[in-house]
MARMI-791623 format. One record per residue: residue number from 1; x, y, z of N, C-alpha, C in turn. Coordinates in steps of 0.05 Angstrom, whole numbers. Example, Ala and Ser with C-alpha at 12.3 -4.5 7.8 and 13.67 -1.06 7.14 Angstrom:
{1,{264,-114,156},{246,-90,156},{264,-66,156}}
{2,{257,-45,142},{273,-21,143},{258,1,157}}
This chain:
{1,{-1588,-898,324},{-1570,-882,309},{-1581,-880,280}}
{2,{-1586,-864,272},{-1597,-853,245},{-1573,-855,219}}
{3,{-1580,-866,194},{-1572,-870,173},{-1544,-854,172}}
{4,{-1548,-823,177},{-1528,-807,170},{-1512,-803,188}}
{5,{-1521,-820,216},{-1501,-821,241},{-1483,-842,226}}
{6,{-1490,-856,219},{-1465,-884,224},{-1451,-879,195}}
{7,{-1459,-856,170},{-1443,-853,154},{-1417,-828,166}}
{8,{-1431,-806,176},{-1409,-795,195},{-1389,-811,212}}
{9,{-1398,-831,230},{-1382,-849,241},{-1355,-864,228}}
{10,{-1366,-864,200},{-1357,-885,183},{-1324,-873,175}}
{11,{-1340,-840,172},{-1323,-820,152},{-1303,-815,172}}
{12,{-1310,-812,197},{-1298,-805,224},{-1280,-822,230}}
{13,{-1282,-842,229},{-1261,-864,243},{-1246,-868,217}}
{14,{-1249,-864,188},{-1237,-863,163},{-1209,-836,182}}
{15,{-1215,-825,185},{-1198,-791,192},{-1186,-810,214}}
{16,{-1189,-813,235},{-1176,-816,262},{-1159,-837,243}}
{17,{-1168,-857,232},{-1143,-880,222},{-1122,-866,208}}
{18,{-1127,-849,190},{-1114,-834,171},{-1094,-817,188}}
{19,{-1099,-799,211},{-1087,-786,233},{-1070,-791,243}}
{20,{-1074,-824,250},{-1058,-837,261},{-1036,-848,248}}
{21,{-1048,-861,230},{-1027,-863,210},{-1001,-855,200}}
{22,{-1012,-831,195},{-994,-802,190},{-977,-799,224}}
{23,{-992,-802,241},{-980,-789,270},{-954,-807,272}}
{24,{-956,-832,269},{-936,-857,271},{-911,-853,258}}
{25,{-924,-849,224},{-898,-840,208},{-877,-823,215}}
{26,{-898,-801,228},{-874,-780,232},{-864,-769,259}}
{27,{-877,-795,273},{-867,-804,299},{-833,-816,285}}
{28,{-846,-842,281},{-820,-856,271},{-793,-839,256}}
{29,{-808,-825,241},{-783,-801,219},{-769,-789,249}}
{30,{-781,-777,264},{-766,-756,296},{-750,-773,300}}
{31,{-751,-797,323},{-741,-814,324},{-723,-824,313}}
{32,{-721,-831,285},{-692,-834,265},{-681,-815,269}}
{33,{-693,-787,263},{-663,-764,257},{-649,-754,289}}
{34,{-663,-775,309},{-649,-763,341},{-636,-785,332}}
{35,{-636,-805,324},{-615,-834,331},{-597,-827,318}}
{36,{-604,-809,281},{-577,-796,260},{-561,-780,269}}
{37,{-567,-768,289},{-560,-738,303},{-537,-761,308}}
{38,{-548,-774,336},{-530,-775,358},{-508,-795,342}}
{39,{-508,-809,328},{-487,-835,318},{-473,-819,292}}
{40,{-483,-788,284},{-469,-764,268},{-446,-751,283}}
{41,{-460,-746,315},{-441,-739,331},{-423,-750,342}}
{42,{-420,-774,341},{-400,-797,349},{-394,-800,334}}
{43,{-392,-802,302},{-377,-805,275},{-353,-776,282}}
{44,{-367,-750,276},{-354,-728,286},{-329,-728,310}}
{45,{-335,-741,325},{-319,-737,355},{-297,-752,338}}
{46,{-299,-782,338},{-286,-809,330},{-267,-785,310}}
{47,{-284,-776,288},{-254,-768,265},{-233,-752,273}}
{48,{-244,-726,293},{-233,-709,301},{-208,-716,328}}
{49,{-218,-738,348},{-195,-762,352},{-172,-776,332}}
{50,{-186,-793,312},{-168,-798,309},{-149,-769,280}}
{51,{-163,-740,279},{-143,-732,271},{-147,-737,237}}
{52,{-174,-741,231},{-177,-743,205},{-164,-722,187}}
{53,{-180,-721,156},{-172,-697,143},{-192,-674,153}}
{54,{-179,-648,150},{-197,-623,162},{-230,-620,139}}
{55,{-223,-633,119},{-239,-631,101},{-275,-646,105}}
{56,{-250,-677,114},{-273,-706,116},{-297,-691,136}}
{57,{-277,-679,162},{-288,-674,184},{-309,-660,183}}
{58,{-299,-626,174},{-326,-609,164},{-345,-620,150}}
{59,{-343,-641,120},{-363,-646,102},{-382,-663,128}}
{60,{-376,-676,146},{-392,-700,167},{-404,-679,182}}
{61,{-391,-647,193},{-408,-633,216},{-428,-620,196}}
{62,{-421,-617,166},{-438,-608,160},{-464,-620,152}}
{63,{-463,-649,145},{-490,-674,151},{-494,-673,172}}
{64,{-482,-669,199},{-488,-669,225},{-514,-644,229}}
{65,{-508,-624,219},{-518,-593,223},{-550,-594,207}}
{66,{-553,-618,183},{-573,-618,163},{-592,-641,183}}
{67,{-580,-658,192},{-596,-669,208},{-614,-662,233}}
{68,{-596,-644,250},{-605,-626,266},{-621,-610,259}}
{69,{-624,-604,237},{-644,-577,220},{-666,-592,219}}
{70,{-675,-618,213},{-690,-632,214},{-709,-643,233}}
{71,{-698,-646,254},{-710,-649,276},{-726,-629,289}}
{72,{-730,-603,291},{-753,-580,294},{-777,-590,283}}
{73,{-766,-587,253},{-787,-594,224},{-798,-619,232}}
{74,{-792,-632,242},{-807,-663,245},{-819,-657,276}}
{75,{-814,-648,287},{-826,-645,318},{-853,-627,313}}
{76,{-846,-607,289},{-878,-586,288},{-893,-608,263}}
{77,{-890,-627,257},{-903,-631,245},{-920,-657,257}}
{78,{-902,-667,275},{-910,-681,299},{-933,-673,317}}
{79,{-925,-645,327},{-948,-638,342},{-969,-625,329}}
{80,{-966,-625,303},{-988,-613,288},{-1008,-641,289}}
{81,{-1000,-659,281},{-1018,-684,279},{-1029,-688,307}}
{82,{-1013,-687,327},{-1027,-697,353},{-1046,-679,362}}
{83,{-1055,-646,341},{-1064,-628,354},{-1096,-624,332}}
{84,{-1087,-641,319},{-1111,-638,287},{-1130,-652,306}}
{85,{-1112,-692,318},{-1122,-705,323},{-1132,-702,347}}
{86,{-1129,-691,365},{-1137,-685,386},{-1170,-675,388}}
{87,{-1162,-651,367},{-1189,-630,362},{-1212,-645,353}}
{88,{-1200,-660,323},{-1217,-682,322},{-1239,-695,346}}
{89,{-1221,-712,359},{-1227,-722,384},{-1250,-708,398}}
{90,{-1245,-680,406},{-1257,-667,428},{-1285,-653,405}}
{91,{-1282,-650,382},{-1310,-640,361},{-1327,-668,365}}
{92,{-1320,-689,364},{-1345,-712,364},{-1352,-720,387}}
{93,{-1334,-717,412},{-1345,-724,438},{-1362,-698,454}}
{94,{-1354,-672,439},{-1375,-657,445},{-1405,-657,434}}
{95,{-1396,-670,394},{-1425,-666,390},{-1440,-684,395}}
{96,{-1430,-710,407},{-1442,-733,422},{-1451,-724,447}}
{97,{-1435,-714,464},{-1447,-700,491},{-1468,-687,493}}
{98,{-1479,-671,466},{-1505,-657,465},{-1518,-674,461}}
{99,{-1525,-688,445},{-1538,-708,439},{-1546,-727,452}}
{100,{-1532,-732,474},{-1536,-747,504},{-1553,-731,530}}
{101,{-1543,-714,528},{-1556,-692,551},{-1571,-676,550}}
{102,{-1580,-668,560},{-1604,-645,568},{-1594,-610,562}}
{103,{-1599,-597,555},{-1590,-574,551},{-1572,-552,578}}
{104,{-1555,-546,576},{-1549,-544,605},{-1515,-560,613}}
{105,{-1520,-590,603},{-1497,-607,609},{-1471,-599,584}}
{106,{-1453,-617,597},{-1427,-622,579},{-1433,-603,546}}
């Protein structure tokens, strides 16, 4: 492997860590706002049982409604990372694949 291979390598696996990184976070962020949703929507039910004020109730569906708005936003930005990183993935194992094979292959 030549000098400027293993600095590419270097820069490369710098990106996939960084990818990942990022992928986790906003893994984790989705994840919270489905758990906010659902324990927003059981706050909601619970008030409207017991008969709260009409006021309390709306101001909670309306956190309820901001949280849900959130969850799209965190899902495209979700699959934006799994789709950077992916490409990633498939640009170095192809330009490795030439580099391995004979003209013709992979």
């Amino acid at each position: 492997m030549e000098a400027n291979d293993t600095k590419q390598l270097r820069i490369r696996t710098g990106c996939v860590k960084r990818y990942l990184q990022h992928y986790n976070r906003t893994y984790k962020e989705y994840l919270s706002y489905q758990k906010e949703a659902e324990k927003e929507e059981q706050k909601v039910k619970k008030m409207e049982e017991d008969k709260k004020d009409e006021a309390e109730i709306k101001h909670q569906k309306q956190v309820l409604e901001e949280t849900l708005m959130m969850i799209p936003n965190t899902k495209t930005r979700l699959e934006g990372a799994v789709a950077d990183l992916t490409e990633l993935v498939v640009f170095w194992w192809r330009k490795s694949c030439r580099r391995q094979w004979p003209k013709g292959r992979p």
